[in-house]
Structures are given as structure tokens and as C-alpha cells.
N, C-alpha and C positions, 0 to 999 in steps of 0.2 A: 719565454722568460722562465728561467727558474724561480721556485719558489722561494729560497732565499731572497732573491732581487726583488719578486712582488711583494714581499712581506717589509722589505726595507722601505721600496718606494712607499707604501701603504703606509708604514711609519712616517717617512718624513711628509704627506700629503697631510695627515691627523693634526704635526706638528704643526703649520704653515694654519690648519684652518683654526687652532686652539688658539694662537698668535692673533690673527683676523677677528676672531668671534668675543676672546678675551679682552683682547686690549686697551679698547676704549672703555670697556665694560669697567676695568676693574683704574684703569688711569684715566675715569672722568676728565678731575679737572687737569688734567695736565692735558687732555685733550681739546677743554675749552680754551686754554689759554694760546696753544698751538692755534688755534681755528680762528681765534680777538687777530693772531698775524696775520693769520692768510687772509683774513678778511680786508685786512688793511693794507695789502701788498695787494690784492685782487683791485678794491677801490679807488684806490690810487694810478693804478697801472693803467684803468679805466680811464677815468681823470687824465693820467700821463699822455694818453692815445689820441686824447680831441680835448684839448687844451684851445685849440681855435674856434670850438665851438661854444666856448663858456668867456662869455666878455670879463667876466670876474675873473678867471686863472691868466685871464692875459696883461690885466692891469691892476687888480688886487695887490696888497700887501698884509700883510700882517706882523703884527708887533712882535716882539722878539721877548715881552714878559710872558709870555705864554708859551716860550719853548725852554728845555735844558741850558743850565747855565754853559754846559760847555759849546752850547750853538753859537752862542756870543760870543763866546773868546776866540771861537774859530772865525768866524766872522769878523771881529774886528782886525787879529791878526792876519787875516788874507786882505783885507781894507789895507793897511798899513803895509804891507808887501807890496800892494799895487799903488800904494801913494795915493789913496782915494780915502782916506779916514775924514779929510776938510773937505772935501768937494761937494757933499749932500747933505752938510747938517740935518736936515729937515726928513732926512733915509736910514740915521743912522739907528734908529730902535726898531726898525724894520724891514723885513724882506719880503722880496715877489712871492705870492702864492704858491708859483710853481718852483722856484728853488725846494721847498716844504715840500710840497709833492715831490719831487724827484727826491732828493731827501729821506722820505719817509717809504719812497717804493724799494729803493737801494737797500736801506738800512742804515743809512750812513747820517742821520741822523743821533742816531745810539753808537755814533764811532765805530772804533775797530771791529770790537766785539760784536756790535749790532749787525755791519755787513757779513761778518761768520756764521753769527745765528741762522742772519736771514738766508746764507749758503746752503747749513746744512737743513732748514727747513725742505729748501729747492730739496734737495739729494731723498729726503724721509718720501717727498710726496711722488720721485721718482720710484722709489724703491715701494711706496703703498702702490702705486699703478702698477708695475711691473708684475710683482708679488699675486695681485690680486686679477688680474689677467690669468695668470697662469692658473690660477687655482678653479677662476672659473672654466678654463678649457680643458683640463685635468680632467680626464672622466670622475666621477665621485665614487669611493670605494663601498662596494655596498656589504652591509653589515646587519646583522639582526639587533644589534645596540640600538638605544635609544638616541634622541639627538645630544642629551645630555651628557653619555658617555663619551661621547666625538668632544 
């Protein structure tokens, strides 16, 4: 390998670990808030997976004042499409546990926007694994710098 080309790789390998080393460092909470999703895409997903194992996610419901107003209106308009708006008076301020779950694992609770979010969350943690794979298999470039200079 020429020296031009080690010295580029060497370059772009610096780049990639300043990116890793930096980023949550310096975008805290934009890190915390990213990690409040995964955590609740994680927890759910969990929940989503053994739903027969929890008597409550199988027969639960929960009231519909404790979610986004636009859950409601999706809800009653999907009621009202299937001709089941009078059928359960006694259903109609609430849904099954696990709608909510599925729901909240999708994104699709947060509507459009919320399943994109939760898309490109997918893609970021794709690209942190990939990224950081490589870097760990990378030989490391050795240097008489400090770490701080890296």
C-alpha cells in the first residue's frame, strides 16, 4: 500500500473513531431521548413476543383518556367504517392492552411521522452496529499522540 493510501485510510479510521468517541459525548441528551425510544420499542417488542404469557395483555384494556387525542379519532373513525361504533357501548373509551402495544412498538401510535421516526431510528442503530464493528476490526493506527488527540 502506498503511502498516500495509508495515510488517507488513517484519515478516514480518526474520522469514524472522533464520530464514535464524540457523539454522544457532546449530544447527551439528544442521546437520552433517542435511548427513552429504543427502550420502549425494546419493551414492547418483549411484551409484543409473549403476550400469552401475561393474562393482563390478553384481556386488559385500557382507557383511551390516557392516550393522544388523535388515537381516538382513529379509533372511532375505524369503529364507524366497520359499523361497530353501537355495538360495545361499554368498549367504546377503551382498547385492548395489546392494540397499545403493537401500537407503541410500530410507532403508529405517533401516526405517520411517528412510524418514520421509528424507521429511521431502525437505520441509525443499523448503521451505529455496522460502523462500530468495523472500527473495532480495523487494526488501530498506532501513533505516539495522546488519546486525546485521536
Amino acid at each position: 500500500m502506498s503511502d498516500s493510501a495509508k495515510s488517507s485510510r488513517r484519515k478516514t479510521i480518526i474520522f469514524w473513531r472522533k464520530i464514535h468517541l464524540y457523539g454522544f459525548g457532546h449530544y447527551k441528551w439528544l442521546a437520552l431521548l433517542i435511548s427513552s425510544f429504543l427502550i420502549v420499542c425494546s419493551l414492547t417488542g418483549i411484551l409484543y413476543n409473549h403476550h400469552r404469557d401475561f393474562e393482563i395483555l390478553e384481556k386488559g384494556r385500557i382507557s383511551t383518556d390516557y392516550l393522544p387525542d388523535s388515537y381516538q379519532e382513529r379509533l372511532d373513525r375505524t369503529r364507524k367504517a366497520q359499523g361497530l361504533e353501537n355495538l360495545f357501548p361499554d368498549e367504546e373509551d377503551s382498547v385492548p392492552v395489546m392494540w397499545l402495544i403493537q401500537d407503541l412498538h410500530t410507532g403508529q401510535i405517533f401516526g405517520f411521522w411517528g412510524r418514520i421516526f421509528y424507521d429511521l431510528l431502525g437505520v441509525i442503530m443499523v448503521f451505529l452496529a455496522i460502523s462500530g464493528c468495523y472500527l473495532h476490526l480495523v487494526k488501530k493506527p498506532r501513533s505516539n499522540h495522546s488519546r486525546k488527540d485521536i
